[in-house]
N, C-alpha and C positions, 0 to 999 in steps of 0.2 A: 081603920080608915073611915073617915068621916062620908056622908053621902055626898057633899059637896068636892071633896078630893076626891071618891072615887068618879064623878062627874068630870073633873078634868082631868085625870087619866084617861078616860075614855075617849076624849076628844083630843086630847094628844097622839093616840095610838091611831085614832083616825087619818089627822093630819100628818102623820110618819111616816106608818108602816101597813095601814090597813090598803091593800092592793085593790081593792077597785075604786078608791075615794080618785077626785079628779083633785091633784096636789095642788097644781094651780090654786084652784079656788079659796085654798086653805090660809094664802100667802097673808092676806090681814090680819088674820089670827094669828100666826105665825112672827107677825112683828109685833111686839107684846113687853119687849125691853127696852128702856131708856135708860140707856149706860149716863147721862150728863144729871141723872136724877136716881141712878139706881135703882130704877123703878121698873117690876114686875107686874102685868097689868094680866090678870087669869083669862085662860081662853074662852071659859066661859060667860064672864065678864062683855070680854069681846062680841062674843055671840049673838048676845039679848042690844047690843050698842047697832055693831050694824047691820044684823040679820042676812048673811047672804045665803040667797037661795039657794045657789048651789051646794054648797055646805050644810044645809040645812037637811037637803034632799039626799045628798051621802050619810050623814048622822042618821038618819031614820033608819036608811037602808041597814046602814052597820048595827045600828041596837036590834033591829028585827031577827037579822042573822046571828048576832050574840045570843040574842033571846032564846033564838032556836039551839044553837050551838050549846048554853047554859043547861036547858034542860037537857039535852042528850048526853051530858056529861054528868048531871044528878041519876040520870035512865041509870048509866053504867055504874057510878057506885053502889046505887040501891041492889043492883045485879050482881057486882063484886061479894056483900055483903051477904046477899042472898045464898050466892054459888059455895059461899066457904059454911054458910050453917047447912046448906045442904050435902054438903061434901063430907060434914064431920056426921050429920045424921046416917050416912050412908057406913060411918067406917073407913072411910076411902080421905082423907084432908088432900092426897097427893090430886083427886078429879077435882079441885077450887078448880082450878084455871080451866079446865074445860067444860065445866059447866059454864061458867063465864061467857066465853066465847061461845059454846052452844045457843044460850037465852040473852046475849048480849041486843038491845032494844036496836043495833043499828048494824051496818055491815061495817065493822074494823077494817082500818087501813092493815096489809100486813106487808114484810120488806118482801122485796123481790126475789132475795135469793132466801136460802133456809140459814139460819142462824147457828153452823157447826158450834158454836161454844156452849148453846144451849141444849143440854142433854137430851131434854124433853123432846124437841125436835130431832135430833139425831138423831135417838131412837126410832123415831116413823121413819127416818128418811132408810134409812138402814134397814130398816123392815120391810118397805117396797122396794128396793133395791136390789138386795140379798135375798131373800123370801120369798119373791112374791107378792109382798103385801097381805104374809102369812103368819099370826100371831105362833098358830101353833107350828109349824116350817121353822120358824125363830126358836121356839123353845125345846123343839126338838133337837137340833144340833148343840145348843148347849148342853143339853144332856149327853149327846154324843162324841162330844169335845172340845166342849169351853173349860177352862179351867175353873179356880176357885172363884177370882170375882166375877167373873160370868156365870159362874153360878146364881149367884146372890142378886142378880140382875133376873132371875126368874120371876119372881115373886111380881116386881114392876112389869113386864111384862104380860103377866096373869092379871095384874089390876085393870092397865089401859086393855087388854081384849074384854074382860067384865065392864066396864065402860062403856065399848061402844057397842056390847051387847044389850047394856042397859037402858044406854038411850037412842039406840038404831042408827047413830052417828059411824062415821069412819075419821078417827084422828087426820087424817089427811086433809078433809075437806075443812075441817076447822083451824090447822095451822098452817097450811101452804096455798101458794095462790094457785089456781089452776094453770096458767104455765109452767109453775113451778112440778106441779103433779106429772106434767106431761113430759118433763124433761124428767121426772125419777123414774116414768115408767118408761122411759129409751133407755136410760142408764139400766133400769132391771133388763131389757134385753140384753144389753150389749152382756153388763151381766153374767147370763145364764150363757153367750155366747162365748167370752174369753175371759172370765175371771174379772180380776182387777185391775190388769193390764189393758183390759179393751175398756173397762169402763173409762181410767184415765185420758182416753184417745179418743173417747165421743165425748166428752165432757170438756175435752178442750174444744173440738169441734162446735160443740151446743154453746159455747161461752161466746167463740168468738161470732157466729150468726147473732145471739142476740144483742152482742155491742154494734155490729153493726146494723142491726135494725133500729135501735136506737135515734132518736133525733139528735144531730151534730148540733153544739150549742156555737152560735154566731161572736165568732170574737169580737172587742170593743176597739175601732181606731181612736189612737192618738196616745 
């Protein structure tokens, strides 16, 4: 893409989608077609013609914030990059992503709730849960009666506790949010209090307080 296309890109996504720009302002830019002439006139174009300040003073605003946004997104591959040649110097390729998130240059957005489909996370969640929040509690009962693939689940296990012995981290604090931590360590009471049956019963309990602490979104009339 050319520097002049990626310039009106830019100022298209201005005049669109970028949420703080004042829309209004954008509207002469925005008329830029002459269907009786088929004629496509660049926003750019437009810009330098009538110069409105307002738009002028949201475009700056939005490149500064790109700017910033730009490098914090080069921070993080350079860290991705980094995390996986550290991860294979280590022996360890499966600590890429938490080294990652460890030395990651900014604080990651993370979801709200924990990502059952992803292993990696299950596993901590299950291990504050069930355990504790005890590597070895965990690797003890498989040895005292997990079956076959739980067996073979040891090994991973024995990597993420070398992990955050390594680097004084607790998996937890690196992939859940701290509400989220605060809701596994009530589910470990419940727990340690009734199995899995009481856990099911606080957990609907903890679900439905935090929907409704939530903010109700305002429906649209007409």
């Amino acid at each position: 893409m050319e520097l002049s296309e990626r310039l009106e890109f830019l100022i298209e996504i201005a005049s669109v989608i970028w949420p703080e720009s004042h829309q209004d302002a954008f509207e002469p830019l925005r008329m830029n077609y002459f269907a009786d002439r088929n004629l496509v006139i660049p926003h750019q174009w437009l810009l330098v013609s009538k110069r409105p300040p307002r738009v002028r003073q949201d475009l700056r605003h939005m490149a500064s914030e790109l700017q910033e946004g730009c490098a914090a997104m080069l921070g993080l591959l350079d860290t991705l990059d980094a995390a996986e040649a550290e991860a294979q110097r280590a022996g360890h390729p499966e600590w890429a992503r938490f080294i990652a998130l460890h030395k990651a240059p900014l604080a990651l957005q993370k979801p709200e709730t924990t990502n059952t489909s992803d292993v990696e996370e299950l596993i901590v969640m299950l291990r504050d849960i069930m355990y504790q929040g005890s590597w070895q509690e965990n690797i003890a009962w498989i040895e005292r009666q997990g079956g076959p693939e739980q067996q073979e689940e040891i090994a991973t296990l024995q990597s993420y506790a070398l992990f955050e012995q390594t680097y004084g981290v607790n998996l937890r604090d690196l992939l859940f949010t701290a509400e989220e931590n605060a809701m596994n360590e009530e589910l470990g009471r419940a727990y340690a209090r009734g199995g899995v049956d009481e856990v099911g019963r606080v957990e609907r309990r903890l679900n439905r307080a935090r929907r409704a602490a939530r903010p109700k979104r305002k429906r649209r009339r007409g």
